[in-house]
N, C-alpha and C positions, 0 to 999 in steps of 0.2 A: 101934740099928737093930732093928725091931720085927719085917722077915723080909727074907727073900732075893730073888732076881733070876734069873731063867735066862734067856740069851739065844743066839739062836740065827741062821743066814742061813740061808734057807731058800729057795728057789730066786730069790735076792738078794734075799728081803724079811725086813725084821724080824719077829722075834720074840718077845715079852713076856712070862713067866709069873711073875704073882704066886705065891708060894708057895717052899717048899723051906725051906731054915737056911743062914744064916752066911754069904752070896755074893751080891755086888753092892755092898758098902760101895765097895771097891776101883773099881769101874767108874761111880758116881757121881760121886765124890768125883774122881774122875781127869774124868769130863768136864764138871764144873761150873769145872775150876781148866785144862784145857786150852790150850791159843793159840788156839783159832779162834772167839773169843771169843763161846760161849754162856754163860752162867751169870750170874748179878750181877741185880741190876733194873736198871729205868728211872731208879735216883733217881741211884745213884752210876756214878762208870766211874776205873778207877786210870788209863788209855789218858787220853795227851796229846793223842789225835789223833780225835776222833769221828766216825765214817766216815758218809757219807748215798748218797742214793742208794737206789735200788730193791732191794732183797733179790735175793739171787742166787742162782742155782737150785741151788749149792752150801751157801750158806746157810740155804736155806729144808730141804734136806737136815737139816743139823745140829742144827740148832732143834728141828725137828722129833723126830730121833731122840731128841735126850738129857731134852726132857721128856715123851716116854713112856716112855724108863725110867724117871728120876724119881717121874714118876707111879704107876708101874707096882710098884716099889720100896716104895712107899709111904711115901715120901721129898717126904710134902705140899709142906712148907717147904721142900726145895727145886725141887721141880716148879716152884710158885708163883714164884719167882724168877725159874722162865724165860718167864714172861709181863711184859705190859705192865702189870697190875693184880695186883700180890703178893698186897693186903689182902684184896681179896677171892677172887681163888682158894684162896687159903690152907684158910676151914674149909670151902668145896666139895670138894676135894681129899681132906681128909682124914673127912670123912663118906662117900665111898666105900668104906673098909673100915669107920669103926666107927658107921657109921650104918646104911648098905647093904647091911654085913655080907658086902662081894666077898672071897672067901679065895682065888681063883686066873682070872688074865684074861688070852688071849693076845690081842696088839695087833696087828692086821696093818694096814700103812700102802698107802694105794694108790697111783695115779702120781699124783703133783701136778700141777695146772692152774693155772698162772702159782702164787700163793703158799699157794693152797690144797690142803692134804692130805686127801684124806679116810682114813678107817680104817675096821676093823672088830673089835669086842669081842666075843671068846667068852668068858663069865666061869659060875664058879661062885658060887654065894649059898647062905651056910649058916645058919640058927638055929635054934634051938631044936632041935635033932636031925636039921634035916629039911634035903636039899640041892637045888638045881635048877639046869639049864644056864639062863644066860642071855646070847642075843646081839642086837646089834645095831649099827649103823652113825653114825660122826660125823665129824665136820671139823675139821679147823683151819686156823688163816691165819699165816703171819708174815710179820711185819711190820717195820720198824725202830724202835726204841726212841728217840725225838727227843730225849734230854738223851745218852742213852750211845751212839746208834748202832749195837745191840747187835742184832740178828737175835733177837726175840722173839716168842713165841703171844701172839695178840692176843687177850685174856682176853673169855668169855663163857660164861655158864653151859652152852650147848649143847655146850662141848667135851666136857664127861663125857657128857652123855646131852642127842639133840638135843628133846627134850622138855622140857627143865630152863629154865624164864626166870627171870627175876632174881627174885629173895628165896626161890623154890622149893629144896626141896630131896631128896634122897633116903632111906628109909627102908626098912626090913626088918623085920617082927616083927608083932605080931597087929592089926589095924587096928582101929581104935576101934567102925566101921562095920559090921557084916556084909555078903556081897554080897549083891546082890536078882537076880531071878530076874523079868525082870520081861516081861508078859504086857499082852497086848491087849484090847480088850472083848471078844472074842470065845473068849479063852483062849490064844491062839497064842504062844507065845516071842519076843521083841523081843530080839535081841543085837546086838553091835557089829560083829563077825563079818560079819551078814547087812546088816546095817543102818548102815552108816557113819558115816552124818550123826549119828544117835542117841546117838554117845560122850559129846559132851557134857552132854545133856538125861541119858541114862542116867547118867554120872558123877554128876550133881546129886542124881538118883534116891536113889543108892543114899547121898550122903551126908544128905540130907535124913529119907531116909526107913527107911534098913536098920535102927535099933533095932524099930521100930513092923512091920518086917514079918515078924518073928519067927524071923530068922536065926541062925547061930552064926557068931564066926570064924572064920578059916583064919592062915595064916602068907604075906604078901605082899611084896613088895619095891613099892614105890607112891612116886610125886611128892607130897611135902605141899606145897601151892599156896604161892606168895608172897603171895594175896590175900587178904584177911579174910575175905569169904563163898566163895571157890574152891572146888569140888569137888578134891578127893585123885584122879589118876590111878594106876590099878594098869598096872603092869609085869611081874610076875611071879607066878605063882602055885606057893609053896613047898608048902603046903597046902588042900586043898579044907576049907571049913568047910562049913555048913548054911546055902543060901541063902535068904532069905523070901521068897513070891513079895508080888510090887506088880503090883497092876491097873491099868493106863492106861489113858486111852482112847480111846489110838491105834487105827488099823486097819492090821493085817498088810501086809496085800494092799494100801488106798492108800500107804502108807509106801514098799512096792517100788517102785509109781508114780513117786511122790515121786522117789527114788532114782535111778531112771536119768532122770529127765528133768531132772535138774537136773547132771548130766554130761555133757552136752552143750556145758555152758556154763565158760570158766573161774573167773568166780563170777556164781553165780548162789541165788537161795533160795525154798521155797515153802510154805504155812500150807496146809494144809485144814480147814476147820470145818462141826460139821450146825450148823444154824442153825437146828433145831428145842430142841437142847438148849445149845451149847453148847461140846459135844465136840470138843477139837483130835483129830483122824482123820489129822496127817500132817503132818510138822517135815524138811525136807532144805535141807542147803547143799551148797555146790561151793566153793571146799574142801570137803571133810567134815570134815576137822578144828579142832579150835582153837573160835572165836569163832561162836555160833548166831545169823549176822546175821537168820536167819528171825524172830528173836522180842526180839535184842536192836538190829538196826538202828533205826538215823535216818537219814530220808532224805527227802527232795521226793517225793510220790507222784507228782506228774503231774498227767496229767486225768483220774484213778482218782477226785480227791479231789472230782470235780463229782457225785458221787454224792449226800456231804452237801451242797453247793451247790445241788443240786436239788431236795432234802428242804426246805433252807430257804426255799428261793424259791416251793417249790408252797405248802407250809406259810402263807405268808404272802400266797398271792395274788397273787404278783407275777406268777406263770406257770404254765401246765399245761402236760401233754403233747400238747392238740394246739393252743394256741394259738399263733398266729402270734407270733416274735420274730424279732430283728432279729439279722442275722450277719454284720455287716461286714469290711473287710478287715482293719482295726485300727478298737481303740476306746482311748480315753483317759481316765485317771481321775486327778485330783488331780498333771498332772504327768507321767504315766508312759503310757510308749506301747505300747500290747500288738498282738500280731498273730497271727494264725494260720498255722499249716504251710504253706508255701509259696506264702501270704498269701489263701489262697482264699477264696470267701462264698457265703453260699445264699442267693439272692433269695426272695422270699416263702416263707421257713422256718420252721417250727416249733421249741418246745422240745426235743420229740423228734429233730426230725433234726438239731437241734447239739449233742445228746446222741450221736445216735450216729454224727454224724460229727464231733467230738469239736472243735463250733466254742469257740476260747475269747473270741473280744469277745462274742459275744451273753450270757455270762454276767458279764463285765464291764461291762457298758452295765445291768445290773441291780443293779448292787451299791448308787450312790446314792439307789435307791430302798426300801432296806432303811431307812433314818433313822439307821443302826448299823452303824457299819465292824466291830466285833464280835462281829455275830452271829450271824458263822460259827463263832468260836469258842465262845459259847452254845449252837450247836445240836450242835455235836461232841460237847460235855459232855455236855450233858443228854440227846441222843434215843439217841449211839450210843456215849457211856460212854470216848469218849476223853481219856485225863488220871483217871482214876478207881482208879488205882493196883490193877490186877488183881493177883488173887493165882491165878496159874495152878498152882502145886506144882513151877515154875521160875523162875528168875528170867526176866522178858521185861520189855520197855518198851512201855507200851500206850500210844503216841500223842502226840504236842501240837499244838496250836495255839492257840501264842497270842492272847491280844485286842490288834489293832494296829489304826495307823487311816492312812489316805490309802495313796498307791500300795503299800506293803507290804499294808494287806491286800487290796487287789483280788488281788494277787498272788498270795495264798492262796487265794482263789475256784479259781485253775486248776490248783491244785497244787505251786504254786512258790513262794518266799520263805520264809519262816520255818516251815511246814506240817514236821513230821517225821513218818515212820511208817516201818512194816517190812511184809514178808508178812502174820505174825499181824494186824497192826489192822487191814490192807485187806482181808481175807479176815472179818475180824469187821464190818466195815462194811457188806460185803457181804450178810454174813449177818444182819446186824440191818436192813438193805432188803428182804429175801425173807420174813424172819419176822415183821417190823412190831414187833417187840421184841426191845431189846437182853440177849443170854447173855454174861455173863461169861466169855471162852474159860476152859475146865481141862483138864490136860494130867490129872489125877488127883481126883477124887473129895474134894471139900472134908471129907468128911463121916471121913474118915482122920485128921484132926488138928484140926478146926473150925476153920477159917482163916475167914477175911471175903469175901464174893465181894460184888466192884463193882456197884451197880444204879444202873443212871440214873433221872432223874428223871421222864420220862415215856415214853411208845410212840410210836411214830411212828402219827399219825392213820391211821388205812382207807385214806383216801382220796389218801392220801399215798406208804405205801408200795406200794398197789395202781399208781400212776402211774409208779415209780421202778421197779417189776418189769419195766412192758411196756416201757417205755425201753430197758431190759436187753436183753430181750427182741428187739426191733427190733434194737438193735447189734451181738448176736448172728443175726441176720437174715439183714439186709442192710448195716448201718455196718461200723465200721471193726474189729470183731471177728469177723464172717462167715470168713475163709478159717480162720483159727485154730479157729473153734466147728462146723466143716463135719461133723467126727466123733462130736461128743459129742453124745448121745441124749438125749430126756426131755426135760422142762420145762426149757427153758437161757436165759440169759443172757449178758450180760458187758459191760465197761468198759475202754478199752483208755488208756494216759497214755505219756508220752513225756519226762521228768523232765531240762531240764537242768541239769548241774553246773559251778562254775566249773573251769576247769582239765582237760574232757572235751572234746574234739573229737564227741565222738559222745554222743549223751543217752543217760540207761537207759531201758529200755524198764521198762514195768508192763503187769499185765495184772490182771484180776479176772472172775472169772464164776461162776456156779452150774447146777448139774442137779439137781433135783430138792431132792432135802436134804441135799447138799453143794454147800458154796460153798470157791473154792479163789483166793488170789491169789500172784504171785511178781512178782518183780524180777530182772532180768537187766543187768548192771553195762554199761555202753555197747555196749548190745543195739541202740541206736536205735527206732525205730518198737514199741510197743508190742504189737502182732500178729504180728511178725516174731521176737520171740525170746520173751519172755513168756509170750505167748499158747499156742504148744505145749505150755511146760512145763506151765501151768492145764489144757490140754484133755486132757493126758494122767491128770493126778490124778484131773480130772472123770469122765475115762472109767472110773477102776478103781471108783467108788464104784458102790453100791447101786443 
């Protein structure tokens, strides 16, 4: 046994301390061979009799207790036993001391809810000379053991540290990395702290980029990813090194924006981009943490995506902005039957006003006249660089739509069927309508590492993107973006979509718009109506810009 155990009741709650000599062999050992049968795995049981049935709150007690001593003990092997999954708890377990370098942790268990325990870890972390407190909060569940019937921790990496997913693991000692220090175009500080959503763009940050921004290390205790390209999450800071700063070119001030208007929602995501350059000016999710659905979602835009739909159709002459088209209650193409919001129609209508009241047959009834069920997916590529493998200085998904033919792609005309995109690419869409040419978003200045920045293959004509602004424009008006765009000043626009999914009772909402030289889109997850939850988030980003 490699060290000791102190235990203690402390106004009836357990007590843990890794550390001490010579104490606690006795009190493992004694309750892994007990009668109340915790200890053994899932494979074997000496018991004639395999008990089933739901865990009992006596049970889920003792389970509980003896593998956080176990644990705690540093008694891996047999912790791991008290789970349902040995193998792998096993060197999770036991890289909490000699990975993590934990030299003392007191375990306080809280009240349990049906089989769930939660806890909390006060631990010390020591290397290289240098020590730090570190705490934090986790769970467990027990469960029944289905071959032995045994009251077991249902094995997950979250039980040591609820940030840990599968294949990740813990570490202590000098990080490969330096941290970055990392700053806005303006100069301002960007931290996680202030900036929530930011953890995981700044985590990619500083792994991508801390050699090249001239840092030193420090002494960390940090999550090394399960994933091949993963960002390392730090946890603890043992020692301060020398951070390098990195320039973004974010904006302080829209990011706050960002921030609280996308906590409103319980997920919810939004991209800001100038559309003079290029420049992502503003990355927030709801969660904050975990997964950047802003940059790496896939999803049905809605009727965000009649943007490009209109770019192609004016492009080719099928329609302009004031001429008369057709907006029936439903249209039909190859088979499939489309219709509009609450089946409504404009009698002698224009392009524009089924633009901006967001008819989807009249863009439907124009698709057999393209001669090319694919050329919606030709003009994504080429005018507005969708599919072109952007290299932002994070990882993001810039777009698809594939080339399909009969009722799937009409389907794509209004934002639906096989169409994917996120914030970033409808907010770049956006921006390549206002600017008449497509900018490769960058979160960071290509000119840092010489990476490749995506260029499409032509501009969007004059006379083209000049027609797809005042559209904007109008819908921002008086169509179906008007209540939402009521606040934001300057030259504005916007596109409002309404994205259903199978398995939602309620569609997400989208929204997209621009002021001036910022263009901002988000997604708000069964928001409904596109103006209704969306549209704030956008108007509030809009409003902090320039």
């Amino acid at each position: 046994m490699r060290s000791g155990v102190k235990i203690g009741m402390v106004s009836g709650v357990l007590a843990v301390v890794v550390g001490g000599a010579g104490y606690g062999a006795y009190n493992v050992l004694s309750a892994l061979n007990d009668g109340n049968g915790g200890g053994g795995t899932d494979a074997a049981s000496t018991s004639t009799e395999v008990k089933s049935g739901p865990v009992t709150k006596e049970e889920i007690a003792d389970a509980s207790k003896k593998f956080l001593l176990a644990w705690a003990n540093d008694e891996s092997d047999a912790a791991s036993q008290l789970t349902n999954n040995p193998v792998e708890a096993a060197p999770l377990l036991a890289g909490y001391r000699g990975d993590a370098h934990v030299t003392k942790a007191v375990i306080t268990p809280g009240t349990p809810t049906g089989a769930k325990v939660p806890y909390t870890v006060k631990a010390t972390v020591s290397y290289g000379g240098k020590s730090a407190s570190w705490s934090y909060a986790s769970e467990l569940t027990v469960v029944r053991g289905v071959t032995t019937g045994r009251p077991l921790v249902d094995w997950s990496p979250s039980v040591v540290h609820p940030d840990l997913t599968d294949g990740a693991k813990l570490r202590t000692g000098g990080p490969s990395t330096p941290a970055i220090k990392a700053l806005d175009h303006t100069g301002r500080e960007l931290t996680k702290e202030k900036y929530p959503s930011l953890g995981p763009v700044l985590d990619t940050l500083r792994e991508k980029y801390g050699q090249k921004a001239g840092g030193t290390a420090g002494i960390e205790t940090w999550i090394e990813s399960g994933e091949a390209k993963g960002p390392n999450k730090t946890l603890l800071t043992l020692s301060k090194g020398r951070p390098g700063e990195l320039h973004t070119t974010l904006d302080a001030r829209v990011q706050a924006a960002a921030e609280e208007s996308v906590k409103k929602f319980s997920q919810a995501s939004v991209v800001a981009i100038q559309p003079s350059t290029g420049s992502i000016r503003a990355v927030a999710n709801n969660p904050a943490t975990g997964f950047n659905a802003a940059m790496l979602g896939k999803q049905a835009p809605g009727s965000t995506m009649k943007i490009v739909t209109s770019a192609l159709l004016i492009e080719k002459n099928l329609a302009a902005s004031g001429r008369p088209i057709e907006c029936p209650e439903t249209a039909m193409y190859q088979g499939r039957t489309f219709k509009n919001l609450d089946g409504f129609s404009i009698p002698n209508g224009t392009l524009t006003t089924s633009f901006a009241r967001s008819c989807n047959t009249a863009f439907i009834k124009l698709i057999d006249d393209t001669k090319d069920d694919a050329a919606l997916a030709k003009e994504a590529r080429d005018v507005f660089g969708i599919g072109l493998d952007w290299q932002t200085g994070v990882a993001s998904f810039d777009g698809s739509v594939p080339e399909e033919t009969g009722g799937e792609a009409a389907a794509q005309y209004i934002g639906q069927g096989t169409v994917q995109m996120n914030a970033l690419n409808m907010a770049s869409i956006t921006a390549t309508a206002r600017n008449g040419t497509f900018r490769q978003p960058v979160l960071v200045s290509p000119e840092l590492d010489n990476r490749p920045i995506a260029r499409a293959a032509r501009p969007l004509p004059a006379f083209v993107s000049g027609q797809l602004t005042e559209m904007m424009r109008q819908t921002a008006s008086w169509g179906t973006g008007k209540q939402a765009m009521a606040t934001v000043g300057g030259d504005k626009g916007a596109k409002t979509g309404s994205a259903e999914v199978d398995g939602q009772s309620t569609s997400n909402s989208w929204f997209t718009g621009f002021s001036n030289d910022l263009a901002a889109a988000a997604v708000v997850q069964s928001g409904g109506h596109g103006g209704d939850a969306a549209g704030p988030v956008v108007a509030a980003v809009l409003r902090a810009g320039p």
